[in-house]
Steps between C-alpha positions, in 0.01 A plus 500: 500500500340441122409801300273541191654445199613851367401695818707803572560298834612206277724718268626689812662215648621364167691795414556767772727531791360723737754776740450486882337172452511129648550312175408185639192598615434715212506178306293292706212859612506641146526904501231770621402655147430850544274629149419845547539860749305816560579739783589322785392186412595152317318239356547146414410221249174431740388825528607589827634829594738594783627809573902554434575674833857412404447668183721223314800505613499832685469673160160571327483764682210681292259148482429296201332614143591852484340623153712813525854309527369241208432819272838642617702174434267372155600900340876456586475158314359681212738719501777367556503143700871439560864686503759501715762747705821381345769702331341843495092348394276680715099569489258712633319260812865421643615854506187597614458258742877594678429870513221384705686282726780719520238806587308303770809334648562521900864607493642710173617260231613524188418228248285174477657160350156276416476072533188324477497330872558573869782267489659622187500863624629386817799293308535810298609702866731267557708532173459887508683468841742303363531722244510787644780408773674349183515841370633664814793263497439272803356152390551337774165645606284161356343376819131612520338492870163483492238354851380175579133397416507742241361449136668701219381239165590162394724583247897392571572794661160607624491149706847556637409862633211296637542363885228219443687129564225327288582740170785329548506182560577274192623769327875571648444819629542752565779624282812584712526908499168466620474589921237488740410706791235465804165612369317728682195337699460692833147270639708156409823619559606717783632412788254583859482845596675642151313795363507519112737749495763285707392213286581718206796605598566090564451450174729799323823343771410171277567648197792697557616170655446334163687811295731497793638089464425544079703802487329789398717547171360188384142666572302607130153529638210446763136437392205529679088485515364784636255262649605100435231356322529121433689470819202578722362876425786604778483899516851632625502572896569847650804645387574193284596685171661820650776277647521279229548787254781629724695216474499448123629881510756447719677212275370659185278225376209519244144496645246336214155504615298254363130671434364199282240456783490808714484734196213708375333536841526153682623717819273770459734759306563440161859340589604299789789676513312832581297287766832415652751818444759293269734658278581213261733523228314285248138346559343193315110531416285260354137332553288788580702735201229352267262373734628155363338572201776456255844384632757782566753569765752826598792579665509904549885541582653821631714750378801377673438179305445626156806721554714179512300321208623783324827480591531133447340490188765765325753243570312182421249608230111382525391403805480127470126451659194458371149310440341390205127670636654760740310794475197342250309736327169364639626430854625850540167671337331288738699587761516870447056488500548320823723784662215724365236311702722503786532919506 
């Protein structure tokens, strides 16, 4: 296809690679340029207007053009537009912004470590369990189970939790320590005349099989979607999470749960987690935090966690992690207005 000279379609294909995308045809179909939003819908470079009933990518979860968030996030700028959370810096809109999530969260927990992305918080979980069974003395506990079909990022690690094939192909992964277990779609996947709860109960022999021929001592962590998103909206079965919890308690495993998408009232409470009845140990949030307004990302981690931080960080020193923009000045005042709108 030709473009007009110096058209954003022109300079798009010129200079951008685009994520999720068929590059090929990209090159040859030119990109869909989106130019403005307000409430639930977009618009593009002809004028045409569509409602975003996918609300981006599961995230802008308050519409488009919010004055009151642009007032919020233009002040912070003004006042001050950057610092970070390394060696003892702090500000107001990331302390205030963990009390919040820390006061609102769906099991007791007892501090908030802040990224930028779903995948980076997610990535993030995986290191604290490292970490953290590190600190207790066994690290032999690397290998991280997580389900097939699910999506936890595209980051290294993220995409390895991840059971989707085509995240990756090309790539060589997933990374080794990384495990898959049988997701949990009763209407494609159970077997004639199998309730849910027999199907659940299927799927939690599965993954004690899996602990079982790993060896649970080689076990750091299990993560899970309240509800899988990206691998088909699949909403857990009957009994699903009760027996699934059971087992990670019986070999002493860490249960993250990843909240990017469910969070902030995707299953109709606040948290999937409350939706569901799990008792997580550390949960990953993202997306909906800041109604995708500014890019931010947290991992709430529970007292048994911080405990061993603690621990391993009076024999170490600092505690080697950190982002450049974790816990922005702007994202977080953003974020805390959102959590505002939410209540």
């Amino acid at each position: 296809m030709s473009y007009i000279p110096n058209s954003i379609e022109a300079r798009d294909v010129a200079t951008l690679v685009h994520m999720q995308t068929n590059l090929r045809k990209h090159q040859e179909e030119g990109p869909h340029v989106i130019t403005r939003g307000q409430g639930c819908r977009v618009f593009d470079d002809t004028g045409r207007d569509y409602i975003d009933a996918v609300a981006g990518l599961w995230c802008a979860s308050l519409g488009f053009g919010s004055e009151r968030l642009a007032q919020v996030a233009a002040e912070q700028m003004r006042t001050l537009g950057y610092y970070h959370l390394y060696r003892h810096r702090s500000h107001e809109p990331a302390v205030a912004l963990a009390e919040t999530l820390l006061k609102i969260a769906p099991v007791p927990m007892a501090r908030v470590v802040f990224q930028c992305s779903g995948s980076e918080a997610n990535d993030t979980a995986v290191k604290l369990a490292w970490y953290y069974w590190n600190a207790l003395g066994q690290p032999r506990r690397t290998k991280i189970i997580a389900r097939q079909m699910a999506y936890h990022g595209s980051t290294c690690a993220a995409v390895s939790l991840s059971g989707k094939p085509d995240m990756h192909a090309g790539f060589g992964l997933p990374f080794a320590p990384f495990k898959h277990t049988e997701f949990p779609h009763y209407y494609r996947r159970h077997k004639p005349g199998e309730t849910e709860d027999q199907f659940s109960a299927r799927m939690a022999e599965a993954l004690e099989a899996l602990i079982q021929t790993e060896g649970a001592d080689t076990i750091a962590a299990f993560f899970a979607e309240p509800v899988m998103g990206a691998g088909g909206a699949i909403v857990p079965p009957q009994g699903y999470f009760e027996k699934v919890q059971a087992v990670l308690r019986k070999y002493d495993i860490l249960f993250v749960a990843d909240e990017v998408i469910c969070g902030f009232a995707r299953t109709g409470e606040m948290w999937g987690s409350q939706t569901y009845a799990l008792r997580p140990d550390m949960i990953t949030s993202a997306k909906a935090l800041s109604a995708a307004m500014q890019p931010i990302s947290a991992v709430l981690i529970s007292e048994r966690i911080h405990e061993a931080m603690l621990a391993q960080s009076d024999r170490l020193g600092n505690f080697a992690h950190g982002f450049t923009y974790a816990g922005h000045p702007v994202a977080a005042a953003v974020a805390l207005e959102v959590q505002k709108i939410y209540a």
